[in-house]
DRENPA-3360 file (N, C-alpha, C; in nm, 2 decimals, always signed):
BEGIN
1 = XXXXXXXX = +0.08/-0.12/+0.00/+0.00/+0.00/+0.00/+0.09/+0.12/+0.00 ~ +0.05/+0.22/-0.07/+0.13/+0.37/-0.09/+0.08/+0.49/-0.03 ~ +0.13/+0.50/+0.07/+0.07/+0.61/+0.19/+0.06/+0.75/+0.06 ~ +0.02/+0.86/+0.11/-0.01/+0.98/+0.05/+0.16/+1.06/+0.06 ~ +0.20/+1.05/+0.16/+0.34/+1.10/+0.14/+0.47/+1.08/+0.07 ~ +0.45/+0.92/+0.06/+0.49/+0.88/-0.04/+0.50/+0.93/-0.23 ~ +0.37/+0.93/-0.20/+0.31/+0.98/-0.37/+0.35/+1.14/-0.35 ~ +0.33/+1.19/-0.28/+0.38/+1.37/-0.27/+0.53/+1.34/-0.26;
9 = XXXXXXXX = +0.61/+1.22/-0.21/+0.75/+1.25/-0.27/+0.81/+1.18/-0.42 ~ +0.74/+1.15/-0.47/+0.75/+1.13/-0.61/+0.68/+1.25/-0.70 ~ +0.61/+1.27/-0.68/+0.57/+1.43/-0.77/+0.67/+1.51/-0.82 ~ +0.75/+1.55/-0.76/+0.87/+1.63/-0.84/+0.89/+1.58/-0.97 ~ +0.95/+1.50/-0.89/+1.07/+1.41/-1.04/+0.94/+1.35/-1.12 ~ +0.82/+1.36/-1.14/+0.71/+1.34/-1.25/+0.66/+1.44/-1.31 ~ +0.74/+1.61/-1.25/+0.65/+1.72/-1.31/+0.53/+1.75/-1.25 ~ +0.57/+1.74/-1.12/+0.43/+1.77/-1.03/+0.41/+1.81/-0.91;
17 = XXXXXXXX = +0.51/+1.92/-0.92/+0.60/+1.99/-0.75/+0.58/+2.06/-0.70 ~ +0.44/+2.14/-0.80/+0.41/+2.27/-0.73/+0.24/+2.21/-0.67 ~ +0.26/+2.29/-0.55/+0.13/+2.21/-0.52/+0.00/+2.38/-0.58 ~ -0.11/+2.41/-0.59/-0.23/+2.44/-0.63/-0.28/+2.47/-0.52 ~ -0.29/+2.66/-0.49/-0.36/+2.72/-0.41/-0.44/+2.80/-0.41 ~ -0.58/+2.80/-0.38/-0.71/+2.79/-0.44/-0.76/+2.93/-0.32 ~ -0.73/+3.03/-0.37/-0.79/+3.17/-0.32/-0.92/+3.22/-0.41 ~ -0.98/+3.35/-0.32/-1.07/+3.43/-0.42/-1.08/+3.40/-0.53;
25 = XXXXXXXX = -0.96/+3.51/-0.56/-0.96/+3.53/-0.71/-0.96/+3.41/-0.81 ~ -0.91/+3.27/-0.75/-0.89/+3.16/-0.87/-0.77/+3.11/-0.79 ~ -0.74/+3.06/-0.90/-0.59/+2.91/-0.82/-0.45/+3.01/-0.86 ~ -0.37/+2.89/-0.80/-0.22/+2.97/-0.86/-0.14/+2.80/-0.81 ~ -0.04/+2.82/-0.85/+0.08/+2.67/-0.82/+0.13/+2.76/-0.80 ~ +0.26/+2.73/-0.69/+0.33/+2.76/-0.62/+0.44/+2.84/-0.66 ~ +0.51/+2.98/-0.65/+0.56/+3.00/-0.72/+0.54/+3.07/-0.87 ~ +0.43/+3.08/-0.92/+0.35/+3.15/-1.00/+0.25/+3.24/-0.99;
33 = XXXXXXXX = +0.23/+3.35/-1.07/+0.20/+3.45/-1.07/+0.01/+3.46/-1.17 ~ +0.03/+3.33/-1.22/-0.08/+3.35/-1.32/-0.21/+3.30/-1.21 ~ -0.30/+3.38/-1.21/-0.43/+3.32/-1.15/-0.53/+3.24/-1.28 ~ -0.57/+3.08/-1.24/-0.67/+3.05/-1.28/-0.77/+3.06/-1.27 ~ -0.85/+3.00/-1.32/-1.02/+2.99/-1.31/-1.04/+2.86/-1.33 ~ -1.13/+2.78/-1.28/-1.14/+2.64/-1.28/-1.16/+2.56/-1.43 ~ -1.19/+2.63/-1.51/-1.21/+2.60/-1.63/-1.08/+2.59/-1.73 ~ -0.97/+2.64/-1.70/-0.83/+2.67/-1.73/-0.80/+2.58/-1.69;
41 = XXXXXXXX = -0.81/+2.47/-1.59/-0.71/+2.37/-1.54/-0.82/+2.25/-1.60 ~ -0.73/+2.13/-1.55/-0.83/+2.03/-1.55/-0.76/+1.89/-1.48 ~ -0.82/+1.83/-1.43/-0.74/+1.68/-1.33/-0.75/+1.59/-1.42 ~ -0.61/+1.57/-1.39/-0.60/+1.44/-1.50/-0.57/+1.29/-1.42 ~ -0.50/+1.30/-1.31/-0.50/+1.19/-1.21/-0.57/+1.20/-1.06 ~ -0.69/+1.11/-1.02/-0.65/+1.14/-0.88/-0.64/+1.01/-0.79 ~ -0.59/+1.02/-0.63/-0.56/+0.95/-0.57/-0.64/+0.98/-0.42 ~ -0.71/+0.86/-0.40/-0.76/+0.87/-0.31/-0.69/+0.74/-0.19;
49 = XXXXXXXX = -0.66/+0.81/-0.07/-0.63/+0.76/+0.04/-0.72/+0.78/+0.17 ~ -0.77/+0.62/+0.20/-0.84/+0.58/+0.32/-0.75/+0.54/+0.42 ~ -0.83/+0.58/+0.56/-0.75/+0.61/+0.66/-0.87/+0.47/+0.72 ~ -0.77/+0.31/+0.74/-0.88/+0.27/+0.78/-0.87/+0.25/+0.91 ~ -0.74/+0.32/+1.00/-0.78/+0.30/+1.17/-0.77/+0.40/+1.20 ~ -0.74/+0.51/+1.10/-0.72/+0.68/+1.18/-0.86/+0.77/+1.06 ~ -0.94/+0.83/+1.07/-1.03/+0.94/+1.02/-0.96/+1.03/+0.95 ~ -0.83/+1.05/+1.03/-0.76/+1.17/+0.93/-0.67/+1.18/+0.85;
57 = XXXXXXXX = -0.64/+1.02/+0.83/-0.57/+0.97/+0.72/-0.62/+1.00/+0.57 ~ -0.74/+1.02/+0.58/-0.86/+1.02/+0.49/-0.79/+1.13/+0.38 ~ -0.74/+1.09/+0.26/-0.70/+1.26/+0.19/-0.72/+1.22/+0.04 ~ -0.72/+1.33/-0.10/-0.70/+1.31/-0.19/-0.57/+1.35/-0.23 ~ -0.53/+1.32/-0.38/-0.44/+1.41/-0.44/-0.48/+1.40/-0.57 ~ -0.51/+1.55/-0.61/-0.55/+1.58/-0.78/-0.39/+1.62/-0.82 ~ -0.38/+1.55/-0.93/-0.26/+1.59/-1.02/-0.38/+1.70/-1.15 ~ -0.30/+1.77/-1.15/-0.35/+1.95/-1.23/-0.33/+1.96/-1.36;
65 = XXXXXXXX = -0.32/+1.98/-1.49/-0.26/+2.07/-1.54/-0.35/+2.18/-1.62 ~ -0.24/+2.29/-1.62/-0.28/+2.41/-1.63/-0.33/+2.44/-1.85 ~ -0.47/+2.53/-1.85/-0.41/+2.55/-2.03/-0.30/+2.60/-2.06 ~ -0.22/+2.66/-2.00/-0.08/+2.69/-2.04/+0.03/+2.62/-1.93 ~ +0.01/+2.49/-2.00/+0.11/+2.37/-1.91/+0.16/+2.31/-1.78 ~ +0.10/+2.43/-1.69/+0.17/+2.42/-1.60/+0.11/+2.34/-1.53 ~ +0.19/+2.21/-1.43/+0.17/+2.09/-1.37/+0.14/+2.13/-1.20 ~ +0.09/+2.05/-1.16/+0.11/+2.04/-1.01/+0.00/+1.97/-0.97;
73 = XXXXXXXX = -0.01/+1.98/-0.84/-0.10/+1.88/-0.72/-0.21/+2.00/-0.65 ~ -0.36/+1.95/-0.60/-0.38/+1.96/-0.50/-0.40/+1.82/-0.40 ~ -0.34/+1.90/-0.25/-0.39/+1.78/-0.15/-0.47/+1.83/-0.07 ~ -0.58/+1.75/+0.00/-0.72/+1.76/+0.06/-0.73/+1.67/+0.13 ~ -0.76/+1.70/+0.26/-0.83/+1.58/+0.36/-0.94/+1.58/+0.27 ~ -0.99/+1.48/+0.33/-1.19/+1.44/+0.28/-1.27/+1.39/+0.42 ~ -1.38/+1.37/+0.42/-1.45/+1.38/+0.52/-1.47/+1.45/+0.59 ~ -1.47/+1.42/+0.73/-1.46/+1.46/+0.87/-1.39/+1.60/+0.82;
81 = XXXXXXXX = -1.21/+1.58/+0.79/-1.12/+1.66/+0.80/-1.05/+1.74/+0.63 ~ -1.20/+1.78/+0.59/-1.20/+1.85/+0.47/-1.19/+2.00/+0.47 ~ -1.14/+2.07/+0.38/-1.06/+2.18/+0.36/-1.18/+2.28/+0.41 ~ -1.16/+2.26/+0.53/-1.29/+2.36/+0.58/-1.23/+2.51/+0.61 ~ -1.10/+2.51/+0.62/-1.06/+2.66/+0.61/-1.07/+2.73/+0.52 ~ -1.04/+2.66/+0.45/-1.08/+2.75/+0.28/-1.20/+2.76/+0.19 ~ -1.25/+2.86/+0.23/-1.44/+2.90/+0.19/-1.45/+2.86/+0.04 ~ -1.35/+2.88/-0.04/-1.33/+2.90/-0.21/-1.31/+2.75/-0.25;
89 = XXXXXXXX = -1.29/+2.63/-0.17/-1.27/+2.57/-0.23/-1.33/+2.46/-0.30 ~ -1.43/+2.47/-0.20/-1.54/+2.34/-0.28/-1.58/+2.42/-0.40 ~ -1.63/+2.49/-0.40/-1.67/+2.53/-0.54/-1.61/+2.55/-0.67 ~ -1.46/+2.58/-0.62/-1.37/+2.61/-0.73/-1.34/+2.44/-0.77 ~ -1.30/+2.33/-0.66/-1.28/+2.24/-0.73/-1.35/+2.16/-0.84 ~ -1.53/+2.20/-0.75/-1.61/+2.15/-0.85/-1.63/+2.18/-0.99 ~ -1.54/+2.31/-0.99/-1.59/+2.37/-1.13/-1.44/+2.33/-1.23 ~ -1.39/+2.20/-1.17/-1.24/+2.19/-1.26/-1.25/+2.05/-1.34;
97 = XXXXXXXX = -1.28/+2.03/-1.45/-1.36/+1.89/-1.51/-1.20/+1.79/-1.51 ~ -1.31/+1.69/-1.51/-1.17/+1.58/-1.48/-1.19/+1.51/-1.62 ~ -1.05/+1.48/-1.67/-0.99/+1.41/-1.80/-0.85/+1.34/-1.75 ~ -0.91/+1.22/-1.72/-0.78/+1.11/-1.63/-0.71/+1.08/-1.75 ~ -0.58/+1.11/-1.69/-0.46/+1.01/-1.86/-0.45/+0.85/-1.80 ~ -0.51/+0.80/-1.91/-0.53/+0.64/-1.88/-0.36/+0.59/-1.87 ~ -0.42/+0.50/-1.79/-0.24/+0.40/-1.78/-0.10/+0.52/-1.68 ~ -0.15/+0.63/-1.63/-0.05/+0.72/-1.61/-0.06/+0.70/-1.44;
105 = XX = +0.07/+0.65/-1.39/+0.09/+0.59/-1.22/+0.20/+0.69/-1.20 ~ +0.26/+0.71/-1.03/+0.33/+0.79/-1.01/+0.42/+0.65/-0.98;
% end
């Protein structure tokens, strides 16, 4: 089994190191200046990890990429311990359509 930390330390060396922070105005990867809009990006991988003796194990990881290339991750608890600090987020994620690349593992 492949914990979630695991998979966040292989992300670099796959092109996938900035992680995806989801304010007001739209998203941004780390280190970048361009704000998205949900419709600009789209999830091409994701990974879901169950926590089956701890609740807060419970997390996703969307792999991103941007219309103008740019790669990265978001990570999210789920459940119980979902991104409840951040008011912008359920809605922005919802609005980001998912197109999985078949056969593509970290």
């Amino acid at each position: 089994m492949t914990t979630y930390s695991q998979v966040l330390n292989l992300l670099p060396a796959k092109g996938y190191g900035k992680e995806l922070n989801i304010q007001r105005a739209g998203a941004s990867f780390d280190d970048s200046e361009t704000i998205y809009k949900p419709e600009q990006l789209k999830i091409v991988k994701v990974y879901r990890f169950e926590g089956e003796s701890d609740p807060s194990d419970m997390a996703v990881i969307y792999l991103i990429h941007s219309d103008s290339d740019e790669k990265g991750f978001l990570l999210n608890a789920y459940g119980t311990y979902s991104d409840e600090d951040n008011p912008y987020y359920d809605e922005f994620i919802k609005g980001v359509p998912v197109d999985e690349i078949e056969g593509f593992e970290i």
